[in-house]
VOTOR-100186 format. One record per residue (C-alpha): chain; z negated, y negated, x. Coordinates in Angstrom, 2 decimals, m for minus. Each point is the difference from the previous one (the first is absolute). Last residue first. Layout:
N
<"A", <Z, Y, X>>
...
***
This chain:
130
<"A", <m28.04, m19.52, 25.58>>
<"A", <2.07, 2.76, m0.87>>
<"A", <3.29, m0.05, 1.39>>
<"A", <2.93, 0.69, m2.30>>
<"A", <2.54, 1.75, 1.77>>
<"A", <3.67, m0.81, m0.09>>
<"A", <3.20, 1.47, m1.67>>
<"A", <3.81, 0.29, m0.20>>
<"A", <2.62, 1.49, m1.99>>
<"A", <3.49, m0.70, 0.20>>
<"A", <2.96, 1.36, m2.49>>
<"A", <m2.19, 2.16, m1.62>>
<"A", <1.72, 1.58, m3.04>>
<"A", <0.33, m0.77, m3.57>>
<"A", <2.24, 2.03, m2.58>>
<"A", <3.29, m1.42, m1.92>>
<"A", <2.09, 1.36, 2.66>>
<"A", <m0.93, m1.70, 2.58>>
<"A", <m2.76, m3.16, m0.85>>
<"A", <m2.01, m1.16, 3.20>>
<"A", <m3.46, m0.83, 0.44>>
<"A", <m2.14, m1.63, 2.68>>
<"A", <m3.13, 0.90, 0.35>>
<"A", <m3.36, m1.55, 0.92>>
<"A", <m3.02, 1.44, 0.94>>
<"A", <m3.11, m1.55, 0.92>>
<"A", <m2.82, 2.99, 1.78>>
<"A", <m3.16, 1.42, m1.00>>
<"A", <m1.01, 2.20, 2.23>>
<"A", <m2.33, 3.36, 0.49>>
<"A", <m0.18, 1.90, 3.22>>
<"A", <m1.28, 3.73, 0.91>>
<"A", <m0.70, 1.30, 3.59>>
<"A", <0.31, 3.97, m0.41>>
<"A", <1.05, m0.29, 3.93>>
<"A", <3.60, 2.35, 0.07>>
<"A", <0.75, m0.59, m3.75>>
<"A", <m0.38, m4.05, 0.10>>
<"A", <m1.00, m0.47, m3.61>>
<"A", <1.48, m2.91, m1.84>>
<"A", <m0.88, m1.86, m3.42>>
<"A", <2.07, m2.36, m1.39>>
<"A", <m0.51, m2.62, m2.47>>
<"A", <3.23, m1.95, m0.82>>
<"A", <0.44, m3.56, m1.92>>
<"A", <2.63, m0.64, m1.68>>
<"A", <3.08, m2.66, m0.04>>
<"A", <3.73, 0.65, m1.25>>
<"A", <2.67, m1.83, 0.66>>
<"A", <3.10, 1.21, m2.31>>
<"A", <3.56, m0.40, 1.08>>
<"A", <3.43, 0.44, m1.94>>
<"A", <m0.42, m3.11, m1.89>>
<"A", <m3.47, m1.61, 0.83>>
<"A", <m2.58, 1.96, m1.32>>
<"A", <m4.34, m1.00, 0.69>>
<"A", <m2.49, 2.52, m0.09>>
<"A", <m3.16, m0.40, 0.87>>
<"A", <m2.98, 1.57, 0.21>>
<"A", <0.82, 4.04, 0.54>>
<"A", <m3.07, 1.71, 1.07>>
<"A", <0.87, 2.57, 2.71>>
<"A", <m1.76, 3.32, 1.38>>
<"A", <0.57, 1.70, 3.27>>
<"A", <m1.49, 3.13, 1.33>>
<"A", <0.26, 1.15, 3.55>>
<"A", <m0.88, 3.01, 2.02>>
<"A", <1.02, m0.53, 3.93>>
<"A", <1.59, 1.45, 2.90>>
<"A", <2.69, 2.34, m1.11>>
<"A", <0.31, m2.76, m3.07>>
<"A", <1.24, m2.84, 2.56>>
<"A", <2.28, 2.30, 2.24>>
<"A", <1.38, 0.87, m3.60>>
<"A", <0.54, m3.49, m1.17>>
<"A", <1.69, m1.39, 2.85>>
<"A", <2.50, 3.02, m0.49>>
<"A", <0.29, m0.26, m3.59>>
<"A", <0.03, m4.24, 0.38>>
<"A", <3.22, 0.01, 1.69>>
<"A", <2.49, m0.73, m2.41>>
<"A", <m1.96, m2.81, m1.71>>
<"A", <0.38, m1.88, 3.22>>
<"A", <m3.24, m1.10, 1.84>>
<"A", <m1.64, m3.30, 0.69>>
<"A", <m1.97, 0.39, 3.24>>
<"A", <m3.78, 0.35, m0.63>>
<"A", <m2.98, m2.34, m0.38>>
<"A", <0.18, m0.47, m3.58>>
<"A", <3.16, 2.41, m1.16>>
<"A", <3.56, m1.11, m0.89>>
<"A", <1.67, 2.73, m1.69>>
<"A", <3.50, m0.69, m0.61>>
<"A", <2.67, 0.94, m2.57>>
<"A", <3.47, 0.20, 0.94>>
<"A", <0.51, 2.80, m2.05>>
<"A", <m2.29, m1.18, m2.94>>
<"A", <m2.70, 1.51, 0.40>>
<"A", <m2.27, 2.24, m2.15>>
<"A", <2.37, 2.94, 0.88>>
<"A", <m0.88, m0.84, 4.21>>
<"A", <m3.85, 1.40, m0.93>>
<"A", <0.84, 2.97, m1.30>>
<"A", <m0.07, 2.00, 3.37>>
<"A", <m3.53, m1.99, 0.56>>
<"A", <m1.86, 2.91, m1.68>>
<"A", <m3.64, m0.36, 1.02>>
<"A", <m0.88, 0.59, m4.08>>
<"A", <m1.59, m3.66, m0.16>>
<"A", <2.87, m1.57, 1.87>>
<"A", <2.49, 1.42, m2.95>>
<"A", <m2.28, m0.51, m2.42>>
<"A", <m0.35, m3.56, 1.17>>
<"A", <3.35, m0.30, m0.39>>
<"A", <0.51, 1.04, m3.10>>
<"A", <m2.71, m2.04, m1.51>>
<"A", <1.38, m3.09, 1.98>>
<"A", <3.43, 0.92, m2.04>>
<"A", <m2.05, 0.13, m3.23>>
<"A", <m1.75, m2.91, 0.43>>
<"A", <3.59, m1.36, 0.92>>
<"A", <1.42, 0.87, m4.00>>
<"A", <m2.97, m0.97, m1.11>>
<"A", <0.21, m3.42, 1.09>>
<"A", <3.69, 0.27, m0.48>>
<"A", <m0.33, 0.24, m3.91>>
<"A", <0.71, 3.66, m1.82>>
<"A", <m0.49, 2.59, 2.54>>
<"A", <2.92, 2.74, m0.53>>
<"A", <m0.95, 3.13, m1.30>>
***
């Protein structure tokens, strides 16, 4: 079934991905983009959608993760949507047992193919406590 409204239709694409971070599958991670999408991580090189499975699995061999977003805005513009949330992540390094929680900005940038939303670029920061 097709989401009615863009908000839900990218609360349901950022429920998709998370899944797919969630269940340490990163092969169905480069789906979710458009095919020139672009990851652009805080503190990391920006990284084509094409080559997140491999990034991906070095990441999972290493660590647990779980990733959950709240969608606040949504804003469409034509064939884009900007979409901002807020993610809470929690990570366990696998060799150490060390476990971290953050909260972290997100923002998104959405493109329309094929009447469904993809990532075209998706960044994020942390949120330091203070």
């Amino acid at each position: 079934m097709q989401p009615h409204s863009p908000t839900q239709a990218a609360e349901q694409l950022l429920i998709q991905y998370a899944e797919a971070l969630n269940a340490a599958n990163p092969a169905l991670l480069p789906a979710l983009y458009t095919t020139d999408g672009v990851f652009m991580p805080d503190g990391v090189t920006s990284l084509p959608a094409g080559t997140l499975p491999g990034k991906g699995e070095n990441f999972f061999a290493k660590t647990r993760f779980h990733i959950s977003y709240a969608v606040e805005d949504v804003t469409v513009g034509g064939e884009y949507a900007f979409v901002q949330a807020t993610a809470r992540t929690a990570t366990t390094d696998l060799a150490t047992g060390q476990q971290v929680a953050r909260t972290s900005r997100e923002f998104f940038v959405l493109r329309q193919e094929s009447q469904d939303w993809k990532i075209y670029r998706y960044l994020f920061n942390s949120v330091r406590e203070r």
